[in-house]
C-alpha positions, 0 to 999 in steps of 0.5 A: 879353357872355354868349355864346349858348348852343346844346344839341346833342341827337345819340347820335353822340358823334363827331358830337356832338363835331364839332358842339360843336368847329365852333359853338365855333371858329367862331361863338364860342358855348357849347354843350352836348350831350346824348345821350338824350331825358331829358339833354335834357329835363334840360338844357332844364329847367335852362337854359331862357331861356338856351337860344339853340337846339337842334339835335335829333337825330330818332331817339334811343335813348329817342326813336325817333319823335322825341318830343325836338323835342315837349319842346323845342316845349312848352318853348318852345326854338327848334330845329333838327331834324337828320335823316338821312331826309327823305321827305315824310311825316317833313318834313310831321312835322317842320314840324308839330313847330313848329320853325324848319328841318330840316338833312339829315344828309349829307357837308355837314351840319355845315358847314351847321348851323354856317350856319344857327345863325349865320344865324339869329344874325344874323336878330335884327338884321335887321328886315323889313316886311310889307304887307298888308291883310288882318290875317290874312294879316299875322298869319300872315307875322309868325308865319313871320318871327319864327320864324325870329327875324328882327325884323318891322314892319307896315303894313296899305297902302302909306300905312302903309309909308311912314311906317314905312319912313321911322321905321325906314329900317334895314328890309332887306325889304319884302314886299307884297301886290299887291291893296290898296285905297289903294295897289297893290303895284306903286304902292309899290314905286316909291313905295319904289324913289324914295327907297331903293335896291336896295343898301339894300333889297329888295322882294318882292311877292306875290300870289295867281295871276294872268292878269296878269304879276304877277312882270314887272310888279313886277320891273320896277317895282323890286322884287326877286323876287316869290312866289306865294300859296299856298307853302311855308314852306321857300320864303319863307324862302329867298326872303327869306333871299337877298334879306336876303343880298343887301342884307346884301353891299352893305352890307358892300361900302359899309362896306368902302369907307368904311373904305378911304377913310378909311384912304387919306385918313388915309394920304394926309394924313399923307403930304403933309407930308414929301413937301412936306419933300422938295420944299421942300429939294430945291429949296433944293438945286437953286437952289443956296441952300446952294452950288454942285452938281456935274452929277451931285448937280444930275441925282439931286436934279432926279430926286428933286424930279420924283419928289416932284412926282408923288408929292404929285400922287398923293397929292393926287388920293387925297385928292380921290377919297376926299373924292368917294367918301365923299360929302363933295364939299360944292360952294360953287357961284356965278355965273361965265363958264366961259370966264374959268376956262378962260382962267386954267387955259390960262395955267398948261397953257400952260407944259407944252405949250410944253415940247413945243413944242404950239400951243393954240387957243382958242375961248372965248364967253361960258358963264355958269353956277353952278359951284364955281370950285375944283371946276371948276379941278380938271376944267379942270386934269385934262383940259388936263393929259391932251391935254399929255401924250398929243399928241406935240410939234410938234402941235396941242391945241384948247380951246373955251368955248362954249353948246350949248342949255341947257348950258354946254360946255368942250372939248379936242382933241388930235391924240394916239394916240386912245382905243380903242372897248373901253377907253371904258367903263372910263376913268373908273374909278378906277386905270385906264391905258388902252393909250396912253401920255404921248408924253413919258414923264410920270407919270399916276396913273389917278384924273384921269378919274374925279375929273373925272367925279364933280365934273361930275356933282356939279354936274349936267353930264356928260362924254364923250369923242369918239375914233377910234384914231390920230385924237386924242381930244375930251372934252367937259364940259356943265353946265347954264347959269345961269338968267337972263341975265347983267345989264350989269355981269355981262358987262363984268367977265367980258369984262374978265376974259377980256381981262386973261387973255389979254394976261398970256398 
């Protein structure tokens, strides 16, 4: 792939030389330099197409008044004016010259010559859509954009931008005018907030001077910023590079995350298999299938057995949260009572709370709703599993299936150490301990909240926990109720179910 081709025009050769070194390094480009008006023109006649841009010096020694940025314009050369005065007169001049930006010579100049050549390498991908219904103010949007070489589409009202967002959904900005006629500004910017996010795309409105809060009113509509007509080109650029910006760093942060799912999934899938060898032999070796142990071999290997236990909960709870997190939690929902799942996952949560000597009450009625039943086992699971290890022995854990409105809701109580008021907001974030800890030393890997939560709100339910310090905790799960009622035949196999499940308890 050829490499985009800069020429520096600067009488400095110190300069010169610390231009072409920095682009160089860092942005991979080739350069050229020139240290006279006539180097340049020559080499502007030779390259020509091939030139990506120019960074003019304004004051050469065959050029005092800046006469090379008037070649670079008649050739057709994008350029940037490097200037070591900047009155306004001198920056009326140069943006008269029909060049992209100026960069000030100070203490920072080259760092910010390198960023601006690589910003504007990257405007060519960036595509931007302007909304307005006047041609000519559209005309002169496009004009400004395209100079500083970003792509641009656009729609003479609302209407029209919809359908073109919807051909070109990669569209980082949206710039909209206020008034116009089949579809206000205001009125498409949450047409556009319905479909596209803030980490997706940004909106800009704009509008002459009003009595009215225009700049409120579209903020708070959904738009991002806003812009008063008239303004100055070094302003819209600013503006639309930081929204531009913006969108470009969400982006990259959803990439990133995709990427560290996969290598988490990948890495975790890999994982399983010998952690189930290490579980299975362990076993074998505990059960004493290959001959007798000695106290201390049947001490380290049921140390290595629990460790692997854990280690494969682990990694299996990494598996689940990167599933979720990519978004391919596909549910498999169908019709079932909440309280024959909750009764079937007691049965096994039952085992652990014996250990600590833990009574389990239960309250259970009759929840049908739509529901993936492996999903749901999984919330059911994570949270009975919690209340075990955090209640100390010898208290009381209460579970309970009941309707509460429209909702189906499953709850448990346990008389542990509580939840403190500043730690609620954080505990179902990924990897997140709070300051209590398991009453019996169990491993907990800080994932369980947060897969409970993403599979709740999967199936359009919520989840919450009811807490004071030193007084246990309740978390509550809600999912709406599976509309219509349960028919005859429906009620008799639930019931039957919750019976058979008891009586095996």
């Amino acid at each position: 792939m050829t490499h985009p081709l800069i020429l520096i025009v600067e009488d400095s050769r110190a300069s010169a030389d610390e231009l072409r070194t920095r682009i160089a390094e860092r942005l991979g480009f080739s350069v050229v330099t020139a240290g006279t008006c006539a180097e340049a023109v020559r080499i502007m006649d030779e390259q020509g197409p091939n030139l990506f841009l120019a960074i003019l010096d304004l004051t050469l020694p065959d050029a005092p008044d800046g006469e090379v940025v008037d070649h670079a314009r008649t050739r057709k050369v994008p350029s940037l004016v490097f200037t070591s005065r900047l009155d306004d007169t001198t920056r009326r001049y140069i943006l008269s010259k029909d060049v992209i930006d100026y960069i000030i010579k100070d203490e920072h100049a080259v760092d910010n010559v390198v960023r601006a050549v690589a910003r504007l390498h990257r405007n060519r991908s960036a595509k931007l859509l302007v909304v307005d219904d006047s041609p000519s103010m559209r005309t002169f949007m496009k004009e400004e954009l395209r100079r500083y070489m970003f792509q641009v589409y656009e729609a003479s009202g609302g209407p029209t931008a919809l359908r073109v967002l919807e051909r070109n959904p990669d569209v980082m900005l949206v710039i909209t005018d206020f008034m116009m006629p089949d579809m206000d500004g205001l009125e498409l910017t949450r047409r556009i907030r319905e479909r596209y996010p803030r980490e997706t795309l940004s909106i800009m409105g704009v509008s002459v001077h009003a009595e009215r809060p225009l700049t409120v009113e579209f903020i708070k509509n959904g738009a991002d910023d806003f812009i008063t007509k008239p303004f100055l080109r070094e302003e819209l650029y600013c503006r639309v590079l930081q929204n531009v910006e913006t969108v470009e760093r969400a982006r990259t942060l959803v990439e990133l995350n995709d990427v560290k799912n996969r290598f988490l999934g990948m890495a975790a899938h890999d994982l399983r298999n010998p952690i189930n060898g290490i579980r299975g032999f362990s076993r074998l070796l505990l059960d004493g299938v290959l001959g007798p142990l000695t106290e201390d071999q049947h001490s380290v290997l049921g140390t290595m057995h629990q460790a692997s236990n854990e280690m494969l909960q682990l990694v299996n709870d990494l598996l689940d949260v990167t599933v979720i997190e990519s978004g391919r939690l596909d549910l498999v929902l169908q019709p079932g009572d909440l309280a024959v799942l909750a009764a079937e996952r007691l049965s096994f949560a039952s085992l652990a709370a014996g250990a600590k000597n833990i009574r389990i009450d239960k309250h259970f009625e009759h929840a049908q709703c739509m529901f993936d039943p492996r999903r749901m086992a999984q919330v059911f699971d994570n949270l009975l599993s919690n209340a075990v290890k955090f209640t100390p022995p010898q208290t009381c854990i209460t579970v309970a299936v009941r309707v509460d409105g429209a909702e189906a809701v499953f709850e448990v109580a346990d008389e542990g150490p509580g939840i403190l008021p500043e730690e609620r907001e954080r505990m179902f974030r990924s990897f997140e301990k709070l300051s209590a800890r398991p009453t019996a030393g169990e491993a907990s890997t800080g994932l369980g909240l947060t897969i409970v939560k993403r599979i709740v709100t999967a199936h359009g339910g919520r989840v919450w926990v009811e807490s004071e310090p030193g007084s246990g905790a309740a978390f509550r799960v809600a999912v709406p109720l599976r509309v219509g009622a349960m028919s005859t035949a429906e009620r008799v196999m639930t019931e039957r179910a919750l019976a058979e499940s008891a009586a095996q308890r």
